[in-house]
Residue, then its C-alpha position, 0 to 999 in steps of 0.5 A: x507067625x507061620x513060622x512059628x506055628x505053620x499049622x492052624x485047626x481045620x475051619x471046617x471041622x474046627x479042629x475035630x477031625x471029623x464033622x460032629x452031627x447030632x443023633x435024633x436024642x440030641x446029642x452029638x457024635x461024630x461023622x465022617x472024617x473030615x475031607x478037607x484035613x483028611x481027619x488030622x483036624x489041622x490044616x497048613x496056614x497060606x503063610x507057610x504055604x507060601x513060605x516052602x514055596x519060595x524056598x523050593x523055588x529058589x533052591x530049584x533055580x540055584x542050582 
């Protein structure tokens, strides 16, 4: 799957970007940029992080 896919929506925003707040009239618009994806909406899965780990781990020791 993270090999496939390696980037998944951002579980605090949900994928917006930013954290959508809601005005004194009811309706929505959106906050601040999201601090934990930086405003992309999307965040690296553990899969892959782990994966790219491995990978310079072993390309670093072989060498």
């Amino acid at each position: 799957m993270c090999a496939l896919s390696p980037f998944g929506t951002c579980r605090r925003c949900d994928g917006h970007g930013t954290r959508l707040r809601t005005t004194r009239t009811g309706r929505i618009r959106p906050g601040k940029p999201c601090r934990r994806c930086h405003g992309r909406g999307r965040r690296v899965r553990l899969g892959h992080r782990a994966l790219t780990t491995t990978r310079t781990l072993h390309r670093n020791g072989t060498r």
